[in-house]
VOZADREN-852770 format. One record per residue (C-alpha): residue in three letters; y, x, z. Coordinates in steps of 0.05 Angstrom, whole numbers, padded with zeros to 5 digits, always signed. Layout:
VOZADREN-852770
alaYXZ ...
//
This chain:
VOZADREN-852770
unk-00184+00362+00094 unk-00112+00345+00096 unk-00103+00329+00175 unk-00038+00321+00209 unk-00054+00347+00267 unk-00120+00365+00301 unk-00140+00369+00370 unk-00209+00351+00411 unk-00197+00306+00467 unk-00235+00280+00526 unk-00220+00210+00562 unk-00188+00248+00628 unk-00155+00292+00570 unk-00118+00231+00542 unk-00101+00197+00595 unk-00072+00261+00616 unk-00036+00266+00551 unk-00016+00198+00556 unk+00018+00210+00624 unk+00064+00277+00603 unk+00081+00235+00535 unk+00105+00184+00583 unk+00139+00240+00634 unk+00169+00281+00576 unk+00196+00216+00550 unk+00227+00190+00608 unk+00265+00253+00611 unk+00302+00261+00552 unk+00353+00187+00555 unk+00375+00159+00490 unk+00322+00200+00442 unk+00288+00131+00431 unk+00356+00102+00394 unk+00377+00165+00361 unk+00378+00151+00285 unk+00323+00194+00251 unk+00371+00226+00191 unk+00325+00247+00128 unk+00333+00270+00054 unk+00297+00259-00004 unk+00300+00276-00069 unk+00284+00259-00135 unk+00265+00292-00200 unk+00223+00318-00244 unk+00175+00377-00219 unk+00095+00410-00246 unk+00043+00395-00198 unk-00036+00410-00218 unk-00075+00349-00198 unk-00143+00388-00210 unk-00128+00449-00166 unk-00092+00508-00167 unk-00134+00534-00225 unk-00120+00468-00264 unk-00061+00455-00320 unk+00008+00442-00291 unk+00024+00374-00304 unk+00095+00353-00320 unk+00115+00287-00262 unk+00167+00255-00225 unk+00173+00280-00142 unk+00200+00265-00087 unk+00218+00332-00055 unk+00187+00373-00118 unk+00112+00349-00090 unk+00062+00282-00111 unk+00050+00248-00061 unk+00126+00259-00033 unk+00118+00282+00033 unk+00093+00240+00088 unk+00149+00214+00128 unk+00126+00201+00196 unk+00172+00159+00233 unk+00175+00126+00311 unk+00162+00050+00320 unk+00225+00018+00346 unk+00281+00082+00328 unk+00335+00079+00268 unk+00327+00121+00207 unk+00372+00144+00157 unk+00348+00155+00086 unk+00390+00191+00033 unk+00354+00189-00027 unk+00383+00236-00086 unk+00371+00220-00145 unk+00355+00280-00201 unk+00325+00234-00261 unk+00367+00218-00324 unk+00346+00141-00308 unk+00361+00088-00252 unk+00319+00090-00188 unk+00312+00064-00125 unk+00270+00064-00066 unk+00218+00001-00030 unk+00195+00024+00037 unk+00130-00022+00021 unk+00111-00065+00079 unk+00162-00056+00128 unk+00197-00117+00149 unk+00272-00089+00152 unk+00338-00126+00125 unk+00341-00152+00061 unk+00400-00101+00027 unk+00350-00043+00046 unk+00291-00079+00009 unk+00299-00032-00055 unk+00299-00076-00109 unk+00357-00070-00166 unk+00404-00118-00181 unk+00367-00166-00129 unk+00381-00129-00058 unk+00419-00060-00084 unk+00451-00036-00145 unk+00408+00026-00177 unk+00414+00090-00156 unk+00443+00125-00219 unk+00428+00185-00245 unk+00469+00241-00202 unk+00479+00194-00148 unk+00451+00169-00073 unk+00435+00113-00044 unk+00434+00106+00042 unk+00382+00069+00076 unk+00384+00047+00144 unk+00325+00007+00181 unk+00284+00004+00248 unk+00223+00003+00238 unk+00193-00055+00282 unk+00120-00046+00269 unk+00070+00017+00281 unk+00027+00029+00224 unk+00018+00062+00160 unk+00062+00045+00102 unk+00087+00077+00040 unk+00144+00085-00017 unk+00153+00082-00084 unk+00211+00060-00133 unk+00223-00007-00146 unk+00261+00012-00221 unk+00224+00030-00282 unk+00164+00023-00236 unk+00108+00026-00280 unk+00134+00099-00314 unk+00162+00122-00244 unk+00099+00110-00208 unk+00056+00128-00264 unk+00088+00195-00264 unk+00077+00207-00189 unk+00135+00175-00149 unk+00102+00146-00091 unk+00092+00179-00013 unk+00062+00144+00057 unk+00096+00130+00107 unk+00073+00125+00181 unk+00108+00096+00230 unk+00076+00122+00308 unk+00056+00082+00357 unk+00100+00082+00422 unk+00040+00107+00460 unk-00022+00165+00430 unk-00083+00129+00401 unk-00147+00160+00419 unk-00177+00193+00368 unk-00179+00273+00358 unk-00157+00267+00290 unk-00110+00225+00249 unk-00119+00233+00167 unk-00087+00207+00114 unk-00110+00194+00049 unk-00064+00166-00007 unk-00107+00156-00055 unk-00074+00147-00132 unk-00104+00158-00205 unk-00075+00184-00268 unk-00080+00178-00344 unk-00088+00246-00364 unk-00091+00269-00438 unk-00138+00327-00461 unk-00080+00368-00446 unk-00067+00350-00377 unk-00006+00327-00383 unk+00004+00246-00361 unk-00014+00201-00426 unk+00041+00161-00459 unk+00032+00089-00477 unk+00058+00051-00407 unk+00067-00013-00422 unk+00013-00032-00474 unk-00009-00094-00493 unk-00078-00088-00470 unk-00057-00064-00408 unk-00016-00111-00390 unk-00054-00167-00409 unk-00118-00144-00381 unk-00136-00105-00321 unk-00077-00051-00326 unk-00069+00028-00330 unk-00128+00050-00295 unk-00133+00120-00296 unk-00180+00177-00312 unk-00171+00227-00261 unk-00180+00204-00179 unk-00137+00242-00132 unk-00135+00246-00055 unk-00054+00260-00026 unk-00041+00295-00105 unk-00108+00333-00114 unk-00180+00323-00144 unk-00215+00321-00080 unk-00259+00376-00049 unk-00305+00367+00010 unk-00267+00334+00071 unk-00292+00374+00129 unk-00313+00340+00190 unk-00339+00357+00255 unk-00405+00330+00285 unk-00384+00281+00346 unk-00312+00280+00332 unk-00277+00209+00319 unk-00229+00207+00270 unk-00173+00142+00254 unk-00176+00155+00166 unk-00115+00115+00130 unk-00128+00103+00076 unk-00069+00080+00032 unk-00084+00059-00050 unk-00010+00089-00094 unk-00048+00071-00162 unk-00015+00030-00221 unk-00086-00007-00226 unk-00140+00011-00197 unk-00173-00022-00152 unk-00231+00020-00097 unk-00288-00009-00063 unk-00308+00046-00016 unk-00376+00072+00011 unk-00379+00116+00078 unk-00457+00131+00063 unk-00495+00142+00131 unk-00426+00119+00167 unk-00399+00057+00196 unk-00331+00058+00185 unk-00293+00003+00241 unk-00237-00029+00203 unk-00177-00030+00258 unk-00113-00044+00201 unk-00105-00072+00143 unk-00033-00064+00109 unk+00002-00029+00172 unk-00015-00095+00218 unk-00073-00080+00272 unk-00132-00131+00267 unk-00189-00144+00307 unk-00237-00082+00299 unk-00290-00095+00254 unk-00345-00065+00212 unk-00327-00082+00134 unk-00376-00134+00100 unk-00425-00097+00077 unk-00400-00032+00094 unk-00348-00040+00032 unk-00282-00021+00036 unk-00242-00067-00022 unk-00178-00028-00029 unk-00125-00055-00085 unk-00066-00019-00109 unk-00014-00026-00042 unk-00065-00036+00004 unk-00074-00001+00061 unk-00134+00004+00100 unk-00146+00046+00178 unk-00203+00054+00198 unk-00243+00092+00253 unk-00301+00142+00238 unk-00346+00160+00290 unk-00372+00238+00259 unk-00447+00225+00281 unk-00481+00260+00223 unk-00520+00324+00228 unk-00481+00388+00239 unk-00495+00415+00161 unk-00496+00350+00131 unk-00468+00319+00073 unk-00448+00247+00065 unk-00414+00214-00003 unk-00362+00175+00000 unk-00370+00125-00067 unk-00329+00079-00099 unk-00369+00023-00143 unk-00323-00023-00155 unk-00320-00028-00233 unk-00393-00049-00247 unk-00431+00005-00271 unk-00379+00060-00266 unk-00390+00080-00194 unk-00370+00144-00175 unk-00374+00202-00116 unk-00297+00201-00089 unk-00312+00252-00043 unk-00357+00282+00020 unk-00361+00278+00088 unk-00380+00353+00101 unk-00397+00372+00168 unk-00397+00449+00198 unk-00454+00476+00228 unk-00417+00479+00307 unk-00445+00443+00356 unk-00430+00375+00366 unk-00355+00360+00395 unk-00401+00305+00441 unk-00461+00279+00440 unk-00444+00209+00440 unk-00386+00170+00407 unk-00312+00173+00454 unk-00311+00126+00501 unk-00249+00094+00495 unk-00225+00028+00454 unk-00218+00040+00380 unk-00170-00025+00370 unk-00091-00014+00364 unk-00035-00046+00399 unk-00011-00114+00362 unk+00054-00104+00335 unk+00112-00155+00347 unk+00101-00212+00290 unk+00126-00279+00306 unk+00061-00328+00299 unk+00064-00384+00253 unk+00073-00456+00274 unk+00014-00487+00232 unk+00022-00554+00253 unk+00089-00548+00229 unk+00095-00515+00166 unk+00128-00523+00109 unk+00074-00515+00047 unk+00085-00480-00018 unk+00036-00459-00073 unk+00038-00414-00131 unk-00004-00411-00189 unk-00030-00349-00220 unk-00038-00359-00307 unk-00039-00328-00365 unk-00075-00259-00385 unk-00125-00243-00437 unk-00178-00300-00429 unk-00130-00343-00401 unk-00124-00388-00451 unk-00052-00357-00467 unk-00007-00421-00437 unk+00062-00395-00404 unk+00096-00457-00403 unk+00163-00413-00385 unk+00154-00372-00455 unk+00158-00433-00498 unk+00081-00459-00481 unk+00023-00428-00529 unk+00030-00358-00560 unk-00012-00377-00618 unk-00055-00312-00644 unk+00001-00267-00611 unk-00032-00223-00555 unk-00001-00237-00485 unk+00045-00178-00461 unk+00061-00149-00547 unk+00123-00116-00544 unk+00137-00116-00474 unk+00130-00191-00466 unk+00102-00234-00427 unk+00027-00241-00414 unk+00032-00270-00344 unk+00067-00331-00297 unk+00067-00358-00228 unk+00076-00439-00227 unk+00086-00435-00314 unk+00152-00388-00298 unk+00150-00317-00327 unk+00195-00263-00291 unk+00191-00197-00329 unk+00206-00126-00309 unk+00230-00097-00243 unk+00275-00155-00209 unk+00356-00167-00232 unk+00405-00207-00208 unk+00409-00280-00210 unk+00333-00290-00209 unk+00322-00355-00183 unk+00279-00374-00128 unk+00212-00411-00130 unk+00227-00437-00069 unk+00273-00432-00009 unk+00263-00432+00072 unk+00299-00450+00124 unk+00305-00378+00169 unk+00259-00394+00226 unk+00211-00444+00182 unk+00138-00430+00174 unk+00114-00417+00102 unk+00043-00449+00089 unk+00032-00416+00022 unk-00027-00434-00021 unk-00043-00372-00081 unk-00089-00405-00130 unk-00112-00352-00186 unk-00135-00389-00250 unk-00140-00327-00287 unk-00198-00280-00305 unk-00163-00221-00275 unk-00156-00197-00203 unk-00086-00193-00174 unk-00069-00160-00101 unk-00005-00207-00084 unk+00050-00177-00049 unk+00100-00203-00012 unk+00176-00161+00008 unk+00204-00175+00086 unk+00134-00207+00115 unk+00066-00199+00140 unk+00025-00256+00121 unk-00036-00274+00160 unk-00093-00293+00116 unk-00119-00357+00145 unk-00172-00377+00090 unk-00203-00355+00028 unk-00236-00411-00026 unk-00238-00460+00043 unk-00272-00406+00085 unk-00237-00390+00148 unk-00211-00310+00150 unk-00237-00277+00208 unk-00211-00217+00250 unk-00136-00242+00256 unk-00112-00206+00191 unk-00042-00205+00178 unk-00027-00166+00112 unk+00034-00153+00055 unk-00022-00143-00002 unk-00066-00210-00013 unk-00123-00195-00066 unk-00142-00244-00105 unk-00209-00243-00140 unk-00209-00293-00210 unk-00209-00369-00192 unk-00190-00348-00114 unk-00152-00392-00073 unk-00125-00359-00019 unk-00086-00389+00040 unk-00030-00350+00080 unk+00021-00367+00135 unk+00078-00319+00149 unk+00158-00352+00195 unk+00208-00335+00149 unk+00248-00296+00208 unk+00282-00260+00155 unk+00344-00277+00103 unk+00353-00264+00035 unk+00315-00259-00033 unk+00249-00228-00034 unk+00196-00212-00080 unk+00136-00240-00088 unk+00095-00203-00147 unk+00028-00169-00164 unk+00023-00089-00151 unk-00022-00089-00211 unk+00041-00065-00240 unk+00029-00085-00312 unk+00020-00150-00291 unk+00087-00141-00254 unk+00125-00123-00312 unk+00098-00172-00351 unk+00114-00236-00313 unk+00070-00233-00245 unk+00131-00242-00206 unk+00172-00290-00172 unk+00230-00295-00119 unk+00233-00338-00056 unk+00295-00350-00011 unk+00309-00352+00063 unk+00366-00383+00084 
//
């Protein structure tokens, strides 16, 4: 199992860690504002996504691996990004779900020029919230990330949570070609209109998975973080209870998912908290069943034969420290909606691209298959996009997303946590502030986010087909 570090931990154990974090911290002044200075770069690399035995397969890298490395950063300290870039195309960089300024947002033409080929870009941000996060580029994105560009990214908490291990799993799929080398055809028609790229081939942080080895009595905080073009996970911890304590980066109030299921769209990112109570020996699947009639075993929860780390579950809180949002003023808001149309099924009315296509199929060619409010924005983001709609800084958005197509569509917004108030008139429980909104087809889904935060932002679907062809609008804060 991937772990980033790995420890066993009683309660007088962390509290005694806590106490020399605390001490060590206090002595070393001015660490907490030094700038964090990283490098990454870009280009093309082999990687074998079915194990070292396995075909090399020709992708895109950050730092010559898929996944790019994990960069762990501290909640509340500057970093500095260089990010080289070794392709022969533009690129740039979206540090997904953190709420930073508006020029370090990673989109081109809209918040940065492109990084060309040979060249680097500088980002700068502090990141406000703990959590887990990721990556990716924001230029070409459908080929870029479809080739492997994407990493996590985990920002600490100021103080240890306690659990004995913390995993990551960035969980992506891939195209693959009886070769094993990553299919051609981005962009089609049917994937654009329909449900997307969805792959053939399931990794776990770059690899087919193995058995994830696990200790009987041991808990464990699993982030789980979804880097595919399309696919969409519901996930299965059989004989576990898995205690939902994140969704997108933001804490929520710890809960046990409905029905056990973890539904985890492309962007999403779920922590969670496994109490290891299965028999030393044991094996327990981990399923995803999502696509009716195509579930599959992701993985296993394999436990060792040693005895039991404890014979009872930790005894200490499982939820996370809240991170600094600014809470919405309901009775005050300002409302906006948007409307989700178009796709295969759709009935093929984009108002923006001259009304009805006729017998054309939505998304030929590279056009459009897809608008939000009868406006069709294609490709990555440009300059002079106009905005949907504009806020006053400070305001609080009241924004309606109303799906009247047959597809589903994870919403995502750039500079803002939203928190989910109610889906199809049902209140949203758990206080569950997220960056990635699925929508199932013929959802309604209301949100409420203060729009603390200037510029133009982005406002799209991470089904990236859908993205590039049309799912995508710009709002303004002024």
């Amino acid at each position: 199992m991937n772990d980033d570090f790995h420890y066993s931990i009683s309660r007088r154990g962390f509290l005694a860690a806590v106490a020399s974090v605390a001490v060590s911290a206090s002595t070393r002044p001015g660490r907490a504002s030094a700038v964090d200075e990283r490098l990454i770069k870009v280009a093309p690399n082999k990687v074998r996504f079915t194990g070292p035995n396995g075909p090399a397969t020709s992708a895109w890298a950050y730092d010559g691996t898929v996944p790019g490395p994990a960069l762990r950063l501290r909640q509340g300290q500057p970093v500095r990004i260089t990010v080289e870039n070794g392709l022969e195309e533009d690129t740039t960089v979206h540090w997904h779900g953190i709420r930073l300024s508006n020029g370090m947002d990673g989109v081109p033409g809209l918040t940065q020029p492109p990084i060309k080929p040979g060249t680097s870009f500088v980002y700068e941000f502090t990141p406000p919230d703990a959590g887990t996060f990721w990556y990716h580029p924001h230029a070409d994105s459908l080929v870029q990330l479809g080739r492997g560009l994407a990493g996590a990214l985990i920002v600490e908490e100021r103080e240890p949570v306690a659990v004995d291990r913390d995993l990551l799993w960035l969980l992506q799929d891939w195209r693959l070609a009886s070769d094993g080398q990553i299919a051609g055809g981005f962009g089609s028609a049917m994937d654009a209109s329909m449900s997307g790229r969805v792959g053939n081939v399931v990794t776990i942080n770059g690899t087919v998975p193995a058995d994830q080895s696990v200790k009987a009595g041991e808990r464990v905080r699993l982030r789980l973080a979804n880097g595919s073009l399309a696919r969409i996970m519901a996930l299965r911890f059989e004989g576990h209870r898995p205690v939902v304590v994140a969704i997108d980066g933001q804490p929520c109030d710890p809960h046990e998912p409905e029905g056990g299921r973890l539904l985890l769209a492309p962007a999403m990112r779920i922590d969670i908290v496994l109490d290891m109570q299965g028999d030393p020996g044991s094996r327990h699947a981990v399923v995803d069943d999502f696509y009716d009639g195509l579930a599959y075993t992701l993985t296993n929860l394999a436990y060792d034969n040693a005895t039991p780390l404890r014979a009872h579950p930790l005894d200490a809180p499982v939820g996370l420290p809240r991170n600094p949002l600014p809470e919405p003023d309901l009775a005050g808001a300002e409302r906006q909606q948007i409307v989700l149309q178009g796709g295969m099924m759709g009935g093929g009315k984009l108002a923006g691209v001259g009304g009805m296509m006729g017998m054309a199929t939505p998304g030929m060619n590279g056009g459009a298959a897809w608008a939000i409010n009868g406006m069709s924005m294609t490709g990555d983001g440009h300059a002079g996009m106009m905005p949907q709609f504009t806020l006053k800084r400070g305001a609080t958005c009241h924004l309606t997303m109303r799906n009247e197509t047959a597809w589903w569509h994870p919403m995502h917004i750039h500079g803002f946590s939203m928190l989910v108030l109610s889906r199809n008139g049902s209140p949203v429980p758990h206080r569950q502030w997220q960056d990635a909104v699925l929508l199932a087809p013929k959802d309604t889904v209301e949100c409420a986010f203060v729009a603390d935060n200037p510029g133009d932002w982005m406002l799209h679907c991470h089904i990236v087909d859908h993205q590039m062809a049309g799912l995508m609008t710009v709002f303004r804060v002024t």
